[in-house]
N, CA and C atoms of all chains as a GROMACS GRO file, in nm:
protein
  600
    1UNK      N    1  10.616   8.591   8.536
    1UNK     CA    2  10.747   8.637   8.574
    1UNK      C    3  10.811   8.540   8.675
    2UNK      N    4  10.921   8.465   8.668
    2UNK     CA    5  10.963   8.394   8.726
    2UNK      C    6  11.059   8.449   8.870
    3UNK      N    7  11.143   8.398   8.944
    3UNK     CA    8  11.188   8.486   9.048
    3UNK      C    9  11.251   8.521   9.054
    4UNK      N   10  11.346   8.505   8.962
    4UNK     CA   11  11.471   8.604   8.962
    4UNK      C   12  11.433   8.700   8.871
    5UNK      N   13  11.343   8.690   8.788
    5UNK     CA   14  11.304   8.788   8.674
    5UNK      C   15  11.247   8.921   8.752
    6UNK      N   16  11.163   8.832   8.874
    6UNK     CA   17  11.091   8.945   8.972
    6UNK      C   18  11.226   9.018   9.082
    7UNK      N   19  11.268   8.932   9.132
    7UNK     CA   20  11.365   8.983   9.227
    7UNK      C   21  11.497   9.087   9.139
    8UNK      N   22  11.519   9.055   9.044
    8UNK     CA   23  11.592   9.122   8.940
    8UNK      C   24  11.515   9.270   8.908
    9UNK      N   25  11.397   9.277   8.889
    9UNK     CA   26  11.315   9.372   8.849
    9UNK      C   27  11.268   9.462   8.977
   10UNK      N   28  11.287   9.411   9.070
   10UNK     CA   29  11.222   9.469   9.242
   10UNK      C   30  11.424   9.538   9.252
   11UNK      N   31  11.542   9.454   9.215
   11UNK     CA   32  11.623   9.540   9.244
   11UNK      C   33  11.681   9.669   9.145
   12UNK      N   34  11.659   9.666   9.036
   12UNK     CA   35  11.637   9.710   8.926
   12UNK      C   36  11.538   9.849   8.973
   13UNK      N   37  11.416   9.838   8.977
   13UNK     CA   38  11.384   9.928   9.046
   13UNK      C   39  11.440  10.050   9.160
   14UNK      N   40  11.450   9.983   9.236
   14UNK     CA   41  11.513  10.012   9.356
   14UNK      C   42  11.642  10.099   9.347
   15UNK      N   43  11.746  10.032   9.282
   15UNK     CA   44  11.787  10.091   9.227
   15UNK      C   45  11.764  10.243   9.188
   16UNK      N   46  11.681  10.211   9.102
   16UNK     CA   47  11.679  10.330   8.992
   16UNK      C   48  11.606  10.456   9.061
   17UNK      N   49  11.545  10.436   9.189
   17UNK     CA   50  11.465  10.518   9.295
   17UNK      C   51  11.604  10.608   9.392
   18UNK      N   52  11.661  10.485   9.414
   18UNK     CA   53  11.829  10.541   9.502
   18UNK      C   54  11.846  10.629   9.426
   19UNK      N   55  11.872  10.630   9.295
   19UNK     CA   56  12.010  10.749   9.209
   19UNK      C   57  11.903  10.848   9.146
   20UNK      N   58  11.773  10.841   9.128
   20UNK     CA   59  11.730  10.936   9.106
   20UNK      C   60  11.679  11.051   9.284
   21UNK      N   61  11.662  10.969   9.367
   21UNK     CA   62  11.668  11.033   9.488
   21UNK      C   63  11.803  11.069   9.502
   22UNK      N   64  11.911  11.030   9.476
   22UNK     CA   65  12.029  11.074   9.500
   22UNK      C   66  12.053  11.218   9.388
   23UNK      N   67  12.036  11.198   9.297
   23UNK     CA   68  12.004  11.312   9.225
   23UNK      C   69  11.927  11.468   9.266
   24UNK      N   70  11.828  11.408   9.291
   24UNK     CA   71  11.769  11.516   9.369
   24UNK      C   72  11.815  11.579   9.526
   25UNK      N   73  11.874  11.501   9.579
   25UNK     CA   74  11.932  11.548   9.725
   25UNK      C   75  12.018  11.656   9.660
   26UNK      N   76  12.189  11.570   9.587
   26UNK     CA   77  12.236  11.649   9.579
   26UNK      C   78  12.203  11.787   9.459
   27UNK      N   79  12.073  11.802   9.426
   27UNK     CA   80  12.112  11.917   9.320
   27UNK      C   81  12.031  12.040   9.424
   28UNK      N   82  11.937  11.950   9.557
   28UNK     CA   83  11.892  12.056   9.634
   28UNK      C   84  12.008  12.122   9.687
   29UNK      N   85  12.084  12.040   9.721
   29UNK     CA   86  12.172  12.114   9.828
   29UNK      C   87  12.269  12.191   9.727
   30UNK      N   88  12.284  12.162   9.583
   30UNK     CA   89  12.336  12.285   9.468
   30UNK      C   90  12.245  12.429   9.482
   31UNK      N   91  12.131  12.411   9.488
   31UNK     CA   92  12.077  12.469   9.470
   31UNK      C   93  12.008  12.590   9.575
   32UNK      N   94  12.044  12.519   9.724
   32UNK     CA   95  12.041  12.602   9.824
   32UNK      C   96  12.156  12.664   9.881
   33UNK      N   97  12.297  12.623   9.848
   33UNK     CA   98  12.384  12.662   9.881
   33UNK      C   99  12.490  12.685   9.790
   34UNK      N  100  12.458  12.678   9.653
   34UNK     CA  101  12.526  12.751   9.547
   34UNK      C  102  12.544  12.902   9.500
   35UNK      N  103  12.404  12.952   9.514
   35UNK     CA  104  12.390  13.087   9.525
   35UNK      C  105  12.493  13.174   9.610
   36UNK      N  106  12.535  13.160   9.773
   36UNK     CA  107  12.621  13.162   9.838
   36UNK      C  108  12.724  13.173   9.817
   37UNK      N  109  12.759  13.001   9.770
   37UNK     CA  110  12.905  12.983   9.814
   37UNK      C  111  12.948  12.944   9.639
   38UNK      N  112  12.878  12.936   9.522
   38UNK     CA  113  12.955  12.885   9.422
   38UNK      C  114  12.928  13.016   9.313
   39UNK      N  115  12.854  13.059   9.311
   39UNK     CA  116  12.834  13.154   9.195
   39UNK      C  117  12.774  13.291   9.223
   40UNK      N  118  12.795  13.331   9.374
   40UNK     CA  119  12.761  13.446   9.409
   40UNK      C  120  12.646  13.548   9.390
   41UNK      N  121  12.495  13.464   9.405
   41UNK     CA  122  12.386  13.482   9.403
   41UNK      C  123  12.329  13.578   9.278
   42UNK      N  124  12.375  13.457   9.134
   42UNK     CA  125  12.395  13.528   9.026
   42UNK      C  126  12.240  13.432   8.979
   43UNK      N  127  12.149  13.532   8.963
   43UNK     CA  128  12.032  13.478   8.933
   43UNK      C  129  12.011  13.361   8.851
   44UNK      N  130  12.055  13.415   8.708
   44UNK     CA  131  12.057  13.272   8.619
   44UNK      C  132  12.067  13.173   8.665
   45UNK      N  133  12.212  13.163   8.685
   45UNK     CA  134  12.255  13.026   8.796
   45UNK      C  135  12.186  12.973   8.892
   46UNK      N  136  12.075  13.040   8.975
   46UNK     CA  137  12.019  12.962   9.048
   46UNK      C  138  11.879  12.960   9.054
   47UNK      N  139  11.888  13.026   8.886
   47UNK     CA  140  11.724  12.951   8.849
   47UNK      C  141  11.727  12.836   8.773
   48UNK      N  142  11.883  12.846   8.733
   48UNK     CA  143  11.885  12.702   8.641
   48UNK      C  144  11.921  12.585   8.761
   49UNK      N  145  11.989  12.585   8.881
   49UNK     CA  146  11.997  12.518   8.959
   49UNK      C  147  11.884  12.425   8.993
   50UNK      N  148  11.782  12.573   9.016
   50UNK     CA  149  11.624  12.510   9.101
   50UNK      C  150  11.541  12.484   8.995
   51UNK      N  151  11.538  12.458   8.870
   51UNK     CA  152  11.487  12.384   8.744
   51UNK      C  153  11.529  12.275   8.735
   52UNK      N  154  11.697  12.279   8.760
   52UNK     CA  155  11.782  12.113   8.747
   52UNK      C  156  11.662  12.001   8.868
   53UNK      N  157  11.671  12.099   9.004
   53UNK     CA  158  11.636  12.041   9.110
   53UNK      C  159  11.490  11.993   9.102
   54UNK      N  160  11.375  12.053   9.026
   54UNK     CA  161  11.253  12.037   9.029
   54UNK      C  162  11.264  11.936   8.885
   55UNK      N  163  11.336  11.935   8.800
   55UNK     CA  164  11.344  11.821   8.701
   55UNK      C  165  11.375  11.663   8.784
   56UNK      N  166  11.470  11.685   8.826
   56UNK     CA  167  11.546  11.597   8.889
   56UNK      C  168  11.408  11.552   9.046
   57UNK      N  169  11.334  11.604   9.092
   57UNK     CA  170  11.255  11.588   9.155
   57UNK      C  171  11.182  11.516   9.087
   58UNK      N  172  11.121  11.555   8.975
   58UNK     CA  173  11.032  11.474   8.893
   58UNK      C  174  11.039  11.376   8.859
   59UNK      N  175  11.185  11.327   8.821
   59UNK     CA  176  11.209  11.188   8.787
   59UNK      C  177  11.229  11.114   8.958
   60UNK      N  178  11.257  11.172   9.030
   60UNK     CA  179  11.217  11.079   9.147
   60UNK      C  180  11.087  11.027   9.176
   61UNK      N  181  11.005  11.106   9.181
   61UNK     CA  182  10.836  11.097   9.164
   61UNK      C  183  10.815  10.978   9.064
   62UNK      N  184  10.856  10.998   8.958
   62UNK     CA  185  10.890  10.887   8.856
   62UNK      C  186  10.898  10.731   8.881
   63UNK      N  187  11.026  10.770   8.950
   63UNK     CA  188  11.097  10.600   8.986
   63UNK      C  189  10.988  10.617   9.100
   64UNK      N  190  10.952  10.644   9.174
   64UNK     CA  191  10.867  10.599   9.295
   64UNK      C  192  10.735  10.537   9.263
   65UNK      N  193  10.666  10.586   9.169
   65UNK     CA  194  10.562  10.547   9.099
   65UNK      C  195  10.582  10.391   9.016
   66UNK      N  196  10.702  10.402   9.001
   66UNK     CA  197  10.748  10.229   8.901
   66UNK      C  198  10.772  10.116   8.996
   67UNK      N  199  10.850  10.232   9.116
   67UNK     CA  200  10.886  10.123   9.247
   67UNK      C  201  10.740  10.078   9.292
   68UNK      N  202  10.688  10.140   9.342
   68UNK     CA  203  10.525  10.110   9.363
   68UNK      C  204  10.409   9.980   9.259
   69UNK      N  205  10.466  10.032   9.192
   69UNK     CA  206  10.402   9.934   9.062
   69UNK      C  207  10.468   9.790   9.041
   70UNK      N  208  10.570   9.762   9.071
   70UNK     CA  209  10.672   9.632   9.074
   70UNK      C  210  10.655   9.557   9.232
   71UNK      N  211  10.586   9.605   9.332
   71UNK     CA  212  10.545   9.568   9.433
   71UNK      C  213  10.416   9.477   9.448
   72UNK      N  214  10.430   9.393   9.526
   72UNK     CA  215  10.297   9.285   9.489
   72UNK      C  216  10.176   9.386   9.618
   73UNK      N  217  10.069   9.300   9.604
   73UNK     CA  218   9.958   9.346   9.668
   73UNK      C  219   9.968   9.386   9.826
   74UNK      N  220  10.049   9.278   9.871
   74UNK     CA  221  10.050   9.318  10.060
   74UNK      C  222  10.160   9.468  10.071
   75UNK      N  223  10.268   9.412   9.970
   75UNK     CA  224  10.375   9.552   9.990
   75UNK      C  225  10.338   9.661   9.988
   76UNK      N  226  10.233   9.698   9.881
   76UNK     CA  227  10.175   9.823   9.819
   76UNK      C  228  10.090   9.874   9.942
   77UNK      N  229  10.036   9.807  10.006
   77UNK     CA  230   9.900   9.821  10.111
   77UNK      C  231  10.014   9.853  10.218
   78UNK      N  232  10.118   9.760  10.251
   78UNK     CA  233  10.188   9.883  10.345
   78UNK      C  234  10.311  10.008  10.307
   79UNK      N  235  10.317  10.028  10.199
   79UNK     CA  236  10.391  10.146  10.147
   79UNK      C  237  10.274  10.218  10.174
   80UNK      N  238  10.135  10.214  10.125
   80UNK     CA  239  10.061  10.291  10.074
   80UNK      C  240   9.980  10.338  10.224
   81UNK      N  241   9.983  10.267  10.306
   81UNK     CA  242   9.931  10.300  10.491
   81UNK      C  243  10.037  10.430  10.508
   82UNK      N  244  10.165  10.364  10.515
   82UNK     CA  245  10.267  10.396  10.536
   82UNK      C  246  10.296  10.553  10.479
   83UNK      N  247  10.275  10.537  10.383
   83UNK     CA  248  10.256  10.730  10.307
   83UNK      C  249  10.132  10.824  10.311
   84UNK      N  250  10.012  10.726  10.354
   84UNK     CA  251   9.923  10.766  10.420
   84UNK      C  252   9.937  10.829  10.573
   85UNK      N  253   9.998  10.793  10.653
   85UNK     CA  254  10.041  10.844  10.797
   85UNK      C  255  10.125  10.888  10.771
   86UNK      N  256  10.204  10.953  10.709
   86UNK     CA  257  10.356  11.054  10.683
   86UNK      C  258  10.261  11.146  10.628
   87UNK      N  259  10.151  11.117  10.513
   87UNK     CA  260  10.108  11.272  10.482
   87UNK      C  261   9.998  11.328  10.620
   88UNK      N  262   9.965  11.245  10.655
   88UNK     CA  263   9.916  11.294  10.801
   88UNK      C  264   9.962  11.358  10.907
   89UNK      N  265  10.056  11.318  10.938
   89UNK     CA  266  10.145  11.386  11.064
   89UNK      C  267  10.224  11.474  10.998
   90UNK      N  268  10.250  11.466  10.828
   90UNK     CA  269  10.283  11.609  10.771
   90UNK      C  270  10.191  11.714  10.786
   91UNK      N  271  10.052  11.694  10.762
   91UNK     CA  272  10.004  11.759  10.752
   91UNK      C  273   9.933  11.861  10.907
   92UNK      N  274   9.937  11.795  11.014
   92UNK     CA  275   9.863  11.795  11.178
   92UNK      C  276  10.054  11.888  11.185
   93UNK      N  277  10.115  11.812  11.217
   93UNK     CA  278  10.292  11.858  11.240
   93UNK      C  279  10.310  11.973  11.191
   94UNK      N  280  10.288  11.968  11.077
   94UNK     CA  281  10.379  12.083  10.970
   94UNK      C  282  10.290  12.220  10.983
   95UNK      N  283  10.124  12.195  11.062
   95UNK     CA  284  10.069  12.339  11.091
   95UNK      C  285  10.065  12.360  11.189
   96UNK      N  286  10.067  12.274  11.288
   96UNK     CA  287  10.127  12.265  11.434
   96UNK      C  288  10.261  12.331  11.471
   97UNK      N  289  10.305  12.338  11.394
   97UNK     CA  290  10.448  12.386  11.367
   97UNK      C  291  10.452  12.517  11.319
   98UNK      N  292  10.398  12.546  11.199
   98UNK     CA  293  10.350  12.690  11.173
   98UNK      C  294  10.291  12.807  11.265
   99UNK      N  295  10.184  12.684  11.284
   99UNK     CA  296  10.116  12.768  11.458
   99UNK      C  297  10.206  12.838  11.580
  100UNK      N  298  10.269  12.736  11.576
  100UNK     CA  299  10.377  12.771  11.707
  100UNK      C  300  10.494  12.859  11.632
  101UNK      N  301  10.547  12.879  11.521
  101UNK     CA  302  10.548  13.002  11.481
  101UNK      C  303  10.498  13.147  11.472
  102UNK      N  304  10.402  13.129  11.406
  102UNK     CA  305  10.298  13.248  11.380
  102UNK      C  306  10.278  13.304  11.592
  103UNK      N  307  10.248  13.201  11.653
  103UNK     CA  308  10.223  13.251  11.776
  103UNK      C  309  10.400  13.290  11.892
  104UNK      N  310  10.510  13.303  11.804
  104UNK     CA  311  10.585  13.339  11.803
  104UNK      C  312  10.648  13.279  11.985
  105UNK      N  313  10.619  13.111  11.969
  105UNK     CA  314  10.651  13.028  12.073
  105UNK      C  315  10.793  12.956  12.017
  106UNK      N  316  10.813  12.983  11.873
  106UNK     CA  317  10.926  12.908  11.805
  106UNK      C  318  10.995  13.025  11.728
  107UNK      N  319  11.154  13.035  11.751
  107UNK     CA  320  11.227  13.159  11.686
  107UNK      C  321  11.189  13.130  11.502
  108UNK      N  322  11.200  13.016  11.455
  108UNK     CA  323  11.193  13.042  11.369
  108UNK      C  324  11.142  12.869  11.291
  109UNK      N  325  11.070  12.865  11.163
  109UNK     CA  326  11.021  12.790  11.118
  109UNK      C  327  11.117  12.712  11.018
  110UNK      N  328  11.194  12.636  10.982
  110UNK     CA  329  11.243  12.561  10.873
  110UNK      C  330  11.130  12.478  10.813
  111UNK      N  331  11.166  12.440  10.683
  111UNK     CA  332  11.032  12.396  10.620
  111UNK      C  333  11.145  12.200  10.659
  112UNK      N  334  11.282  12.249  10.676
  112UNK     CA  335  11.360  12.097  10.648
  112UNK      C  336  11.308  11.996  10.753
  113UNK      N  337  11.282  12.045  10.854
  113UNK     CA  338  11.200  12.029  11.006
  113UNK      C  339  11.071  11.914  10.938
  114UNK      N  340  11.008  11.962  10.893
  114UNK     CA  341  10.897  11.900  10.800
  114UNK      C  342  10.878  11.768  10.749
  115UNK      N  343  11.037  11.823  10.675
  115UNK     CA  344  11.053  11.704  10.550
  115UNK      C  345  11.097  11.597  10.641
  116UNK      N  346  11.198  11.605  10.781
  116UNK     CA  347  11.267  11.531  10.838
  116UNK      C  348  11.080  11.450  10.937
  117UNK      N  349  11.023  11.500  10.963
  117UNK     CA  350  10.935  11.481  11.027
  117UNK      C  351  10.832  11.370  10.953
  118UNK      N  352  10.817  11.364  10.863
  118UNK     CA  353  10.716  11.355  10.727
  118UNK      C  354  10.841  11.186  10.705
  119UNK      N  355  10.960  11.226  10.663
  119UNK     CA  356  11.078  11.116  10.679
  119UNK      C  357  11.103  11.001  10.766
  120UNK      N  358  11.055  11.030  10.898
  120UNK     CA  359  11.046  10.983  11.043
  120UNK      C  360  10.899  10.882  11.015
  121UNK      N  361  10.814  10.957  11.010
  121UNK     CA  362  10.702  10.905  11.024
  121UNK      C  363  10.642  10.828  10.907
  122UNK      N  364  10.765  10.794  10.780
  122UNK     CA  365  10.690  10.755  10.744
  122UNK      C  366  10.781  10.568  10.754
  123UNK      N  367  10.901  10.617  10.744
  123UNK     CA  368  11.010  10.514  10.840
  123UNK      C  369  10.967  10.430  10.904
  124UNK      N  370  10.914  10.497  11.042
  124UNK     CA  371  10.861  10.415  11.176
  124UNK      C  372  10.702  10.362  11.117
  125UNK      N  373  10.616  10.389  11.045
  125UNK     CA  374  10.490  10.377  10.991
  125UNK      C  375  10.508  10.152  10.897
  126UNK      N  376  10.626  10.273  10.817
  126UNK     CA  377  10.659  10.088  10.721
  126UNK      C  378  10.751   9.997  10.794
  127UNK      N  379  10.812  10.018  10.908
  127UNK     CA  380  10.871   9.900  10.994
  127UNK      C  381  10.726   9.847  11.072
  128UNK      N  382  10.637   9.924  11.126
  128UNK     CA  383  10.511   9.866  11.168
  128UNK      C  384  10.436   9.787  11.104
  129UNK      N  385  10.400   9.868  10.997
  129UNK     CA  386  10.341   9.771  10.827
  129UNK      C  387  10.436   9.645  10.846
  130UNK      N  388  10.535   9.625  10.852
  130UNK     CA  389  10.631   9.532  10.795
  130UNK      C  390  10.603   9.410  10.871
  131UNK      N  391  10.615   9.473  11.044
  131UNK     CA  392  10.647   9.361  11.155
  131UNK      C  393  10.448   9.323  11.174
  132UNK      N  394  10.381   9.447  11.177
  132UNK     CA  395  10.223   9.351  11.134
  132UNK      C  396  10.176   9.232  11.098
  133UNK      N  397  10.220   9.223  10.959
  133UNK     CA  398  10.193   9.130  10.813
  133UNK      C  399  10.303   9.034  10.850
  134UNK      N  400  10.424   9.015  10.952
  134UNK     CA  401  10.518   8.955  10.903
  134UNK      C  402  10.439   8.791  10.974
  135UNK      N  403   9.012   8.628  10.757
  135UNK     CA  404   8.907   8.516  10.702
  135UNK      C  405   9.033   8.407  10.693
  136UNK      N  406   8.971   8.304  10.681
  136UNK     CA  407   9.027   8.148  10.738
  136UNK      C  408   9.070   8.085  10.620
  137UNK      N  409   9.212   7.995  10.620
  137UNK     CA  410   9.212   7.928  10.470
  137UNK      C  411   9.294   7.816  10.494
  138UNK      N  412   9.255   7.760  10.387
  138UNK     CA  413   9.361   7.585  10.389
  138UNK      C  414   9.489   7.590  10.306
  139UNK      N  415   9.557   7.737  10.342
  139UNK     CA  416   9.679   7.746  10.232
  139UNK      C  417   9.799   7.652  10.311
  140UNK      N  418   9.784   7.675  10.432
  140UNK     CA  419   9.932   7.570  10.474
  140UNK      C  420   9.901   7.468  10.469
  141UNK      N  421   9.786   7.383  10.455
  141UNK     CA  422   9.788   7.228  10.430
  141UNK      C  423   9.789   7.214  10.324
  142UNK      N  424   9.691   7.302  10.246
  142UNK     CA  425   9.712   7.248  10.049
  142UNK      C  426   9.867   7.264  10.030
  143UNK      N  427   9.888   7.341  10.072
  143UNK     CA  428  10.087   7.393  10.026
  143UNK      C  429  10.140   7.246  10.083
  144UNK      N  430  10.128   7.196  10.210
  144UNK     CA  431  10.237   7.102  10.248
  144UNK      C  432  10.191   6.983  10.246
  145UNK      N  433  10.056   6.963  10.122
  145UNK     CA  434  10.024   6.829  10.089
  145UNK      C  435  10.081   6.830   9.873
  146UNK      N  436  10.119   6.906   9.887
  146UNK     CA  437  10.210   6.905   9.769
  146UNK      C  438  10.337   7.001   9.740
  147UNK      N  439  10.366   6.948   9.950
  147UNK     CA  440  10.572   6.957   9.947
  147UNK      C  441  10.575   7.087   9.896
  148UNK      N  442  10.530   7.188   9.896
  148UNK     CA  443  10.553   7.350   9.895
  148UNK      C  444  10.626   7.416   9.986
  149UNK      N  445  10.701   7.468   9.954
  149UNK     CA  446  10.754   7.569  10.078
  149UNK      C  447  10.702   7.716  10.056
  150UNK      N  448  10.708   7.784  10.114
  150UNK     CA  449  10.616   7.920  10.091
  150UNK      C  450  10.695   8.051  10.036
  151UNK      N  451  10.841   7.981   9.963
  151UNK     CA  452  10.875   8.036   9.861
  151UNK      C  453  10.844   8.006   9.750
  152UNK      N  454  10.887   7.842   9.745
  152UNK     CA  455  10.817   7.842   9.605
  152UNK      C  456  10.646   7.863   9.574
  153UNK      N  457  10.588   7.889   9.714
  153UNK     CA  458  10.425   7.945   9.599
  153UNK      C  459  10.441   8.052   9.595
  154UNK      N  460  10.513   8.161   9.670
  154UNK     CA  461  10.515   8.263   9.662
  154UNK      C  462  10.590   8.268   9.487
  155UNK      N  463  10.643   8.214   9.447
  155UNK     CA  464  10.742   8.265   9.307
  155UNK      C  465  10.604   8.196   9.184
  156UNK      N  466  10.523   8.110   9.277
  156UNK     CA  467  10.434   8.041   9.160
  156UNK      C  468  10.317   8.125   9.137
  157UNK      N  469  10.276   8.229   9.243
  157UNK     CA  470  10.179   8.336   9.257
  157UNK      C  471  10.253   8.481   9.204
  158UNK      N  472  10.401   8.491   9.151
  158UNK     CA  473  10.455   8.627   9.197
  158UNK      C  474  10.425   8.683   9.288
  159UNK      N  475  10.417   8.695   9.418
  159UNK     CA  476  10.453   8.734   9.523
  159UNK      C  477  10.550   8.730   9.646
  160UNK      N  478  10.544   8.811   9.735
  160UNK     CA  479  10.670   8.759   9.784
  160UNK      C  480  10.620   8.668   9.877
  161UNK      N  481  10.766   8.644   9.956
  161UNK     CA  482  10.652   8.541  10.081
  161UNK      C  483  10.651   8.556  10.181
  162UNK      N  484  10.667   8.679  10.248
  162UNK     CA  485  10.578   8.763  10.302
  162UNK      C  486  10.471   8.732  10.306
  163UNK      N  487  10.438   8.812  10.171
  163UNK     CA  488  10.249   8.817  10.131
  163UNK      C  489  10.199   8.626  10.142
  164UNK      N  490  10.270   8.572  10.123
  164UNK     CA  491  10.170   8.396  10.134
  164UNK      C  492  10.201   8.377  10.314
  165UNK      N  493  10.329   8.413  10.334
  165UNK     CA  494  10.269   8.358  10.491
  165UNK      C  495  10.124   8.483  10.523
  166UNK      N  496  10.156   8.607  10.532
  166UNK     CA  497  10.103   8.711  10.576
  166UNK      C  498   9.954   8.610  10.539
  167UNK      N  499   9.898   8.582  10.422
  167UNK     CA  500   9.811   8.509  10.390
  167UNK      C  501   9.763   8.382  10.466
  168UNK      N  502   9.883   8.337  10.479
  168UNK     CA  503   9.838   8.169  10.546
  168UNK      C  504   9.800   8.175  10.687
  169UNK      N  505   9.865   8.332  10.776
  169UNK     CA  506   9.803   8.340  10.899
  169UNK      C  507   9.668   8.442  10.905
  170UNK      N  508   9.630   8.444  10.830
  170UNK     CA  509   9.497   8.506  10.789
  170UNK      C  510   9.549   8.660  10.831
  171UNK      N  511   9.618   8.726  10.819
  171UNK     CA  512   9.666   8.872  10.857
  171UNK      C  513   9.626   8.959  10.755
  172UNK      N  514   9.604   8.911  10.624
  172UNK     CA  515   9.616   8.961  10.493
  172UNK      C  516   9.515   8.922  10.407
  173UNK      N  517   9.389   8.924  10.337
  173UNK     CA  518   9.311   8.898  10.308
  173UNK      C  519   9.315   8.933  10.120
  174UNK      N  520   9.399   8.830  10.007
  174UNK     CA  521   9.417   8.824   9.911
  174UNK      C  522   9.312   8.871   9.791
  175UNK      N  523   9.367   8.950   9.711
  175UNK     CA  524   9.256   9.049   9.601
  175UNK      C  525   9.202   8.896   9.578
  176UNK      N  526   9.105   8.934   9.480
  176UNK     CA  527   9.022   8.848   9.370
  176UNK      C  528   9.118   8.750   9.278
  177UNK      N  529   9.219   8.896   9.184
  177UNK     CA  530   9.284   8.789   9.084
  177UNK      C  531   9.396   8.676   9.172
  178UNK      N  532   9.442   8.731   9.257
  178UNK     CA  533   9.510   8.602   9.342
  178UNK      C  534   9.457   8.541   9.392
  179UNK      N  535   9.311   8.524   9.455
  179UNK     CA  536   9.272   8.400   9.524
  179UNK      C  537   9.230   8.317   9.396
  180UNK      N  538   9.154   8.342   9.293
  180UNK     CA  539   9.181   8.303   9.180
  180UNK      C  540   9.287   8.199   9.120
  181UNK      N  541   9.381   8.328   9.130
  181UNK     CA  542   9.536   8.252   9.065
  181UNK      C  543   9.561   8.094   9.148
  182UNK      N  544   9.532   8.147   9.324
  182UNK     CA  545   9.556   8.011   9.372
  182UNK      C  546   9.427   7.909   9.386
  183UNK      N  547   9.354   7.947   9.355
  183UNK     CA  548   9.276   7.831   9.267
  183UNK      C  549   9.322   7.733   9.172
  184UNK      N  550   9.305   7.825   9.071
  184UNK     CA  551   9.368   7.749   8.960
  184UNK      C  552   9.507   7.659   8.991
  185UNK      N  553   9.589   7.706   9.081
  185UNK     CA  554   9.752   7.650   9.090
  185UNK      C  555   9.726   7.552   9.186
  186UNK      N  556   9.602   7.522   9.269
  186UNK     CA  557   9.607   7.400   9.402
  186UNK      C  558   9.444   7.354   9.288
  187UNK      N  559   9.431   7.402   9.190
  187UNK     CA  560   9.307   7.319   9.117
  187UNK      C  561   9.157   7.304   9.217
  188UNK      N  562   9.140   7.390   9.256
  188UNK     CA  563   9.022   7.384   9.396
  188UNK      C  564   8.920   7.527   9.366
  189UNK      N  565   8.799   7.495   9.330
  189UNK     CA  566   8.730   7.640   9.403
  189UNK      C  567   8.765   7.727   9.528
  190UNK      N  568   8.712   7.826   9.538
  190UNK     CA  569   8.810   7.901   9.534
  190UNK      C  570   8.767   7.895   9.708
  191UNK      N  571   8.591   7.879   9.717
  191UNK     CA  572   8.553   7.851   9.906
  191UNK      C  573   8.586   7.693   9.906
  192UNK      N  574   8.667   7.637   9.825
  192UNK     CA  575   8.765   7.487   9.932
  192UNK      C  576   8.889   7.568  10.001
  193UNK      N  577   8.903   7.670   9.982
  193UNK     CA  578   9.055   7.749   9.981
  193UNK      C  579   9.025   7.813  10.078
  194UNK      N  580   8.933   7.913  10.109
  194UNK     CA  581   8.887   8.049  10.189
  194UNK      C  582   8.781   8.013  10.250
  195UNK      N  583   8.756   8.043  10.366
  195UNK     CA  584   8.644   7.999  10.442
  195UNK      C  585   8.566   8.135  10.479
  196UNK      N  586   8.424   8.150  10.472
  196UNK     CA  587   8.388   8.277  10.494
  196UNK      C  588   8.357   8.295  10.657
  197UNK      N  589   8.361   8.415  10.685
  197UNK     CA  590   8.387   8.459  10.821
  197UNK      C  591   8.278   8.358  10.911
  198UNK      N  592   8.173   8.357  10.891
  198UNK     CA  593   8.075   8.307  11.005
  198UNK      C  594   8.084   8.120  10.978
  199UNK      N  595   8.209   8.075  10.923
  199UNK     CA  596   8.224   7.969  10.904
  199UNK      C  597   8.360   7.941  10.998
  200UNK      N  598   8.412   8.070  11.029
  200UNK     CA  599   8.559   8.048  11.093
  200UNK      C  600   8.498   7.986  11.220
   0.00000   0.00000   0.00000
């Protein structure tokens, strides 16, 4: 593969990770706030919403798996640290968090708290990976 | 582990893009390599074998040799 064939194919990718993550953002937020405000918590509608949303999830999972695969050896090792310590501090965080729920030290639990947390850490994780290796 | 990638590279006028495009990788991964930060699979130390024409310990030096 020559380098624009690669760099073409790394944006190509990339790409295709954006609009299927973009996909999925917006059909969550159809899907959490449609019931509400667009179709008046009319079941069908927002089981077909949260089917669109878990389809549309899937093909993100998808492109992430291709993005991963179009990455050479050092990249992969720090994506792959990198999602390694996000599912970690998801996992220590996100019951740490529960805890302090359940022990009724926190009014109330969002799961979005999580995702933003899990988001953070995995952010600050691959700028470290990055500036490491650089 | 220790290697002769920046002299083999700049005794045949390489810049560490073009080995990086001659290895597919980026170049990142060849500097990350050339300052020993990064320690290259099998089929790439290989690959740069074959591409600087050298076995593969003229290339890589093993640890208790550093």
């Amino acid at each position: 593969m020559k380098k624009e064939e690669r760099s073409d194919q790394i944006k190509k990718v990339t790409k295709n990770l954006a609009f299927w993550t973009l996909l999925w953002v917006f059909s969550l937020a159809l899907a959490t706030f449609g019931p509400k405000f667009l179709w008046n918590e009319n079941t069908v509608l927002s089981t077909l919403a949260i089917l669109l949303n878990t389809s549309f999830g899937a093909g993100m999972i998808w492109a992430n798996i291709k993005h991963l695969k179009i990455l050479d050896e050092l990249q992969k090792k720090i994506h792959l640290e990198a999602m390694g310590i996000a599912l970690g501090v998801g996992i220590v965080g996100g019951l740490s968090y529960s805890a302090m729920y359940i022990a009724n030290i926190i009014p109330t639990a969002e799961i979005g708290i999580l995702v933003m947390i899990i988001s953070v850490s995995y952010m600050i994780a691959l700028t470290i990976g990055k500036k490491r290796y650089a | 582990m220790k290697n002769k990638l920046k002299v083999l590279r700049a005794e045949r006028d390489m810049t560490q893009a073009d080995l990086a495009d001659a290895l597919e990788v980026s170049r990142q991964t060849v500097n990350a390599i050339e300052k020993g930060k990064f320690d290259p699979s099998l089929p790439l130390a290989f690959k740069l074998a074959q591409l600087f024409e050298l076995p593969i310990e003229k290339i890589f030096l093993p640890s208790e040799v550093e």
